[in-house]
N, C-alpha and C positions, 0 to 999 in steps of 0.2 A: 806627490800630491795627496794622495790618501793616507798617510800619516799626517799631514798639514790638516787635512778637515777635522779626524778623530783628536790631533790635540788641541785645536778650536772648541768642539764640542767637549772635549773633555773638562779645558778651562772652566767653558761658561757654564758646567755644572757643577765644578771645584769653587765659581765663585758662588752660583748660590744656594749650594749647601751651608747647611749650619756647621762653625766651627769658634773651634774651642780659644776663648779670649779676644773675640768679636765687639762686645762691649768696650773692651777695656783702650783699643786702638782705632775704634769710632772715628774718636774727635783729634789725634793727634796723628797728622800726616809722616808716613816712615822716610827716615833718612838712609837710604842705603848709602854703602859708600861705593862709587863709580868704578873706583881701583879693586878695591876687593871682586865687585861683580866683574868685571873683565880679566881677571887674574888670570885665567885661564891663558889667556893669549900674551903673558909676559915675553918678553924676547922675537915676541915677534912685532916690530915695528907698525905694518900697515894694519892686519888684523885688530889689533890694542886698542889704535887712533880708529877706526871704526866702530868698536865696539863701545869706547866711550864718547864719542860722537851722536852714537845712535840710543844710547843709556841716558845721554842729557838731551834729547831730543824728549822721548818717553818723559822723565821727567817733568819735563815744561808741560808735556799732556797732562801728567797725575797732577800739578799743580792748578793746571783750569778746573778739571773736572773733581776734584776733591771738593770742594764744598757742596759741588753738585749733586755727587751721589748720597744715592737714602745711607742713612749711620750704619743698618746693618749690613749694607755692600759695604762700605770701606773696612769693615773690619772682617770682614771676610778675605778680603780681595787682599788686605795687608798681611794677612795668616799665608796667604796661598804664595803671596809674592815670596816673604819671607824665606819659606820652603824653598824656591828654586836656587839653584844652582849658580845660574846665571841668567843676563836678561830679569831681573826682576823690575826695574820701573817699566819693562815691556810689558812682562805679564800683568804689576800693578792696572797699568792704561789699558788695557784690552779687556781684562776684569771690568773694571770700575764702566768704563763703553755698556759694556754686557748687563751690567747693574741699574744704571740708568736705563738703556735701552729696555729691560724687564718693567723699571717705576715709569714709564712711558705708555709703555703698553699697558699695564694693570688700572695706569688712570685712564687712558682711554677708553678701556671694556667698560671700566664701571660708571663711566660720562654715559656709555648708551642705557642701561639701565633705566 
C-alpha cells in the first residue's frame, strides 16, 4: 500500500512539473500501441488479454478527458506517459485526472478572491 500512495504522489508531481516538449504534444493526442505496452506479458495468455483490456479501457479515459485538460497538462502528462514502461494510457488517465483536478481547484481559489 505505501508504494501505491508514494507512486500516486509521485505521478501527480511528474505530471505537473515542467517538461521538456510539452508545447509541441499539447494538441495532438498519443497513440501508444496496446501490444507494445503489454509486451511484457507475451506468452502469457490471461495476463496479455488483461492487460490490453485494461490499456483500452484507459484509453477511452484519455480520450474524454483530453480535450479537457489545460494544454500544458497534456503535454506534460504525454512526456511522462511516454517514459513508462508499461501502463502508459493508465498513467496518461490518472495524469491528465490530476491536471484537471489541479485547473479545478486553481479556478476555484481564485472564484473566491
Amino acid at each position: 500500500m505505501p508504494k501505491t500512495v508514494f507512486a500516486a504522489a509521485a505521478l501527480v508531481l511528474l505530471c505537473l512539473s515542467p517538461a521538456r516538449g510539452a508545447e509541441r504534444q499539447a494538441a495532438i493526442m498519443p497513440d501508444f500501441s496496446l501490444e507494445a505496452t503489454c509486451g511484457l506479458f507475451t506468452g502469457h495468455p490471461r495476463p496479455l488479454a488483461l492487460c490490453l483490456a485494461q490499456e483500452a479501457r484507459f484509453r477511452g479515459e484519455v480520450t474524454a478527458l483530453w480535450g479537457r485538460a489545460p494544454d500544458p497538462g497534456r503535454g506534460k502528462c504525454a512526456d511522462l506517459a511516454a517514459q513508462s514502461e508499461r501502463g502508459k494510457y493508465q498513467v496518461l488517465s490518472r495524469c491528465l485526472r490530476a491536471a484537471l483536478s489541479e485547473a479545478e481547484w486553481k479556478e476555484a481559489v481564485g472564484s473566491i478572491k
